[in-house]
C-alpha positions in Angstrom: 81.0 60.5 91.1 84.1 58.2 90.6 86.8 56.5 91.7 90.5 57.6 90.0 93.0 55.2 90.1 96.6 57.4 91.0 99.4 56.0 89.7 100.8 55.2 93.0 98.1 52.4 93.1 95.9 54.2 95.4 91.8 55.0 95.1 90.8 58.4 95.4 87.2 59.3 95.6 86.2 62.3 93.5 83.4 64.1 92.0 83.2 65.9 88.7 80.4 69.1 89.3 79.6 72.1 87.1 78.3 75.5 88.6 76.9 78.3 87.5 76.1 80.5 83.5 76.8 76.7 82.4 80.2 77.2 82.1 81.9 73.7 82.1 84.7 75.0 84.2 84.7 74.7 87.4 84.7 71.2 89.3 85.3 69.3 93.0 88.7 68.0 93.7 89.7 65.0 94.8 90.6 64.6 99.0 93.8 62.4 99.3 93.8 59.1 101.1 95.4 59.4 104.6 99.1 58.2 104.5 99.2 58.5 100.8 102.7 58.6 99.5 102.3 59.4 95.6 105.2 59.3 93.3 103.6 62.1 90.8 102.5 65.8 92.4 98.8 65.0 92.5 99.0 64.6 96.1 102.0 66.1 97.1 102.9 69.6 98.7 103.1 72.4 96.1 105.6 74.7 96.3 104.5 78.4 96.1 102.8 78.9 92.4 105.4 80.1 89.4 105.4 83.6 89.3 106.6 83.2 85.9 107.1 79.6 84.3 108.5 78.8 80.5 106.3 78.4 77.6 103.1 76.0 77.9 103.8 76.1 81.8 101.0 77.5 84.3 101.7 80.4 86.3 99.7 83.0 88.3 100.4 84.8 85.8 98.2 82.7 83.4 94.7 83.4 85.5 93.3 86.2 84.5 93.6 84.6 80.8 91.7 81.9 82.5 89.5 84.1 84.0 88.7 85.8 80.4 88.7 83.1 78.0 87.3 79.6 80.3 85.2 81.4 82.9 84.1 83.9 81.0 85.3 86.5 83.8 86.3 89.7 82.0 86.4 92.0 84.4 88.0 89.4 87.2 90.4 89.5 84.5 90.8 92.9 84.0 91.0 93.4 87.7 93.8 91.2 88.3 95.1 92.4 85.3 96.1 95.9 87.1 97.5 94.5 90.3 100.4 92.4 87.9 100.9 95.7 86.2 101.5 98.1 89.4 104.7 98.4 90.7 104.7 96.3 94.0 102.8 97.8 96.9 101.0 95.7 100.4 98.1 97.7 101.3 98.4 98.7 105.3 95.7 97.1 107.4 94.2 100.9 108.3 94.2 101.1 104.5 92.3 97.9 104.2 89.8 98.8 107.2 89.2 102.1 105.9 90.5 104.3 108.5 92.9 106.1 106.3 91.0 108.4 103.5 91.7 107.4 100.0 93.4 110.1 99.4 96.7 109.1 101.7 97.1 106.5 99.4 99.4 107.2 95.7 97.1 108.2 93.5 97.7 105.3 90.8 96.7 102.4 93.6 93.0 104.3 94.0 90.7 102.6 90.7 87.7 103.9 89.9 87.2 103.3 86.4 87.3 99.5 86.3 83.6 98.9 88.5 80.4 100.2 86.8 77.1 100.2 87.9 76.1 98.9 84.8 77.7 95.3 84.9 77.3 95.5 89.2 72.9 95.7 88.2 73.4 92.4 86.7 74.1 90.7 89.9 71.0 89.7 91.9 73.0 90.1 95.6 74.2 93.6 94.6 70.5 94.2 94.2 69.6 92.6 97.6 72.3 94.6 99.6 70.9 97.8 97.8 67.5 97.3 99.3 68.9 96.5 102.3 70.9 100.0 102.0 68.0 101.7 101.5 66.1 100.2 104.1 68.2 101.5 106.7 69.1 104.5 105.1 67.5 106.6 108.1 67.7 104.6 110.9 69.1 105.8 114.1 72.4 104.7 113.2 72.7 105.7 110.2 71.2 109.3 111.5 73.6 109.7 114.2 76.7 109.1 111.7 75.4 111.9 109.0 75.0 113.9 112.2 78.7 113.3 113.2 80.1 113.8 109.3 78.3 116.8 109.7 79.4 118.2 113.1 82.6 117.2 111.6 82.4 119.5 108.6 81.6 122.0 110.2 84.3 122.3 112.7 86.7 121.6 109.8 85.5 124.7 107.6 85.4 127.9 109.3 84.0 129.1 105.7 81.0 127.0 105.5 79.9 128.4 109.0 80.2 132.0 107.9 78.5 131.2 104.4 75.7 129.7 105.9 74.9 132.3 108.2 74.5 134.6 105.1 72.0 131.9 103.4 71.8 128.3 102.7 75.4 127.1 101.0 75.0 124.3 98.3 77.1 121.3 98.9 78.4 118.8 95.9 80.6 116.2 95.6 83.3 116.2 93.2 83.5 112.4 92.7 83.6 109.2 94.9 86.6 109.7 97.0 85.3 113.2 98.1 81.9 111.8 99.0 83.3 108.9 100.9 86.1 110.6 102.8 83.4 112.9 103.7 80.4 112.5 103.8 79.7 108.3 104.0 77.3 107.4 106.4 75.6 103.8 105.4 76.5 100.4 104.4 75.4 97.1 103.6 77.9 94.3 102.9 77.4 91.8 99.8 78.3 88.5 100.2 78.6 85.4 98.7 79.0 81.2 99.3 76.1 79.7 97.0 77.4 77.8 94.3 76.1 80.1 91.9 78.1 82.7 93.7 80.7 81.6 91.4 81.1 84.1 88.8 82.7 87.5 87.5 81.5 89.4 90.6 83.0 86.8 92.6 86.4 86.6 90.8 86.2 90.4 90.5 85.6 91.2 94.4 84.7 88.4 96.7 83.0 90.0 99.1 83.2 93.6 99.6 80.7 96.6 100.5 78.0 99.1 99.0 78.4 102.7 100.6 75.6 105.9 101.0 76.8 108.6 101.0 76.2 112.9 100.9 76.2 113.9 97.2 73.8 117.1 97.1 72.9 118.6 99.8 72.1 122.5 101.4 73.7 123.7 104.9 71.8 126.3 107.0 72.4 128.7 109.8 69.5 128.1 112.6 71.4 130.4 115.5 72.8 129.9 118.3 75.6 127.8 116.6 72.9 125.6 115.3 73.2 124.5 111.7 70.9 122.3 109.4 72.1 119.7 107.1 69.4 119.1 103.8 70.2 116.1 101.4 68.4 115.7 98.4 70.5 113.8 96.8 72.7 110.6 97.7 75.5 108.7 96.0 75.6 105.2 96.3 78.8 103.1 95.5 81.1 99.7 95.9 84.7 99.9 97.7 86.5 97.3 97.8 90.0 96.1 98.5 92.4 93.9 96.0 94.8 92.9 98.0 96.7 89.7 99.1 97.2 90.6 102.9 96.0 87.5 104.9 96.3 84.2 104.4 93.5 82.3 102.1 93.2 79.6 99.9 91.8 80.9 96.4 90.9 77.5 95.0 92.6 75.5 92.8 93.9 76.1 89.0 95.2 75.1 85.3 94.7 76.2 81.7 91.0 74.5 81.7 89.2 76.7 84.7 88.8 77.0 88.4 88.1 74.0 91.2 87.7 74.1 94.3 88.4 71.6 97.5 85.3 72.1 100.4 87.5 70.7 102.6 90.3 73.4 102.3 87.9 75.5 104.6 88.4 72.7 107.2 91.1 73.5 109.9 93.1 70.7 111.7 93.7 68.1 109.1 97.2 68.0 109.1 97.5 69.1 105.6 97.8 72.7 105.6 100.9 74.9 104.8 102.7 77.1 107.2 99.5 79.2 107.8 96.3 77.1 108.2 93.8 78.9 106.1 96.1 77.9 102.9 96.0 74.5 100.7 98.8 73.4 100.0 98.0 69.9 97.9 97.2 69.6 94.4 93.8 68.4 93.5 92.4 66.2 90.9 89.5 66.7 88.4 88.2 64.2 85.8 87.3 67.1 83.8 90.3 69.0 84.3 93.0 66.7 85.1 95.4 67.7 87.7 95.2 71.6 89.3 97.6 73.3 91.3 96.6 75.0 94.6 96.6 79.2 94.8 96.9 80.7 97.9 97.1 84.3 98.7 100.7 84.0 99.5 101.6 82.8 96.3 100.8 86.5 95.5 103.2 88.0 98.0 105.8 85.6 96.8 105.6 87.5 93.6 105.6 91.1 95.1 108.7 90.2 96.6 110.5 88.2 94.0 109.3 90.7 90.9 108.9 94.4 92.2 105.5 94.0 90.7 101.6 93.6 92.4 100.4 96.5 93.8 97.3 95.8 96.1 94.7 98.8 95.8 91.8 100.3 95.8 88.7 100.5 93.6 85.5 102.5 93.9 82.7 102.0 91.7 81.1 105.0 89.8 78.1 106.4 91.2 74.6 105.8 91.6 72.3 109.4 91.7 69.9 108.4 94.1 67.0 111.5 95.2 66.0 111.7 98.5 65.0 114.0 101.5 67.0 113.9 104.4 67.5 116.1 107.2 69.4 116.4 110.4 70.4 119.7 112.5 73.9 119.5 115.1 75.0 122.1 117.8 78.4 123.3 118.3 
């Protein structure tokens, strides 16, 4: 903890921190003095980040090189990395919630290559939404909604009922997108805000959602228009969203790492931009010097100024899981 003389002559308290993986990057910035009027940008509005900037100049466009090589994010990087290179696209909100299938959207804004299960098992609150997943996996709620996908199904697909009556009819899921347009029936979200919360998961996806869903299963006629659903097998996966939509303040950046200002979470101080879930004052860091604010608008600044930044959406691959489920519907 310190004290940085500005050179406007004024005191500002701050405090120099390092999070998580030991990775020197990352630090509290400074709060400005009330009625404050700097003559240098270290306490001063920002205007929304470059989109592009000349040589040795920061941009957005510089973070997931940050991302990579000072916070040792690679696949935060690589994430980020697609959105710059996709023609510009804002994801609608019934995209973003879910109630439009994946496959309404173009096909190049649906990933499902860039989240494996094999980096997601080395995060311990992927792990603890997974048990909590499976803990629920038959629990009334969780029956009733399989019931439903099923009911639904079978409405749909005149030719499953008529196969079924002849014998049980194997069901198997292409891929992801055909399992959760289909057949998804249990969640559990993963979230984050401990400091060592901070890391490529974090950078990668924030906070976002592990799915259950149908991958194997056998459908059979009972009579009388009743039908039984077997699953022996179900798929387990991430969606997530990356997209710039509402307003929020993504913490505050250079060429040496990441900061972040607690009190940017703090409405009502007066010091907000047009929208008051963005910061909009630069910040100060012993280790880092001085950072610029990045907000999600910054983002739809460059969608609209560049053509480029296509928000979209990524499925993990999937998890195999065995079980042995059942549930029968009437129609």
């Amino acid at each position: 903890m310190a004290f940085y003389r500005h050179p406007s002559g004024r005191s500002i308290y701050v405090e120099d921190i390092q999070l998580n993986n030991h990775v020197p990057t990352h630090a509290r910035l400074s709060v400005p003095l009330p009625g404050s009027k700097p003559s240098c940008p270290g306490l001063t509005p920002a205007a929304p980040l470059a989109s592009h900037a000349a040589p040795g100049e920061f941009s957005i466009r510089s973070i997931p090189d940050v991302m990579r090589w000072k916070l040792g994010w690679p696949v935060a990087a690589r994430v980020m990395e697609k959105w710059f290179a996709l023609p510009a696209r804002e994801m609608l909100p019934r995209e973003k919630s879910g109630e439009l299938k994946p496959t309404t959207m173009p096909a190049d804004y649906v990933d499902t290559e860039l989240i494996r299960w094999h980096w997601l098992n080395q995060f311990s609150r992927v792990a603890e939404a997974e048990q909590s997943l499976h803990s629920r996996l038959v629990n009334s709620a969780a029956m009733e909604e399989l019931e439903n996908k099923f009911h639904a199904q079978l409405i749909a697909n005149a030719r499953l009922r008529e196969q079924s009556s002849r014998g049980s009819v194997l069901i198997r899921c292409r891929d992801v997108i055909e399992a959760h347009s289909l057949w998804q029936f249990q969640l559990a979200d993963v979230l984050y805000g401990r400091p060592r919360d901070m890391d490529d998961l974090y950078g990668a996806l924030g906070r976002f959602t592990v799915y259950a869903a149908v991958n194997i299963g056998q459908v059979q006629s009972l009579g009388s228009n009743r039908y039984r659903l077997s699953v022996s097998e179900i798929a387990v996966y991430v969606r997530d969203t990356y997209e710039f939509i509402d307003s929020q303040y993504l913490g505050h950046w250079n060429f040496a790492g990441l900061g972040f200002n607690p009190t940017a979470a703090v409405n009502g101080l007066g010091i907000f931009g047009d929208n008051r879930r963005e910061w909009r004052l630069w910040g100060f860091s012993i280790r880092h010097g001085f950072m610029q604010p990045v907000n999600n608008s910054d983002y739809r600044h460059y969608q609209r100024t560049h053509g480029r930044g296509g928000d979209y959406l990524l499925f993990s691959d999937i998890k195999r899981v065995p079980v042995n489920i059942s549930v029968e519907v009437t129609l």
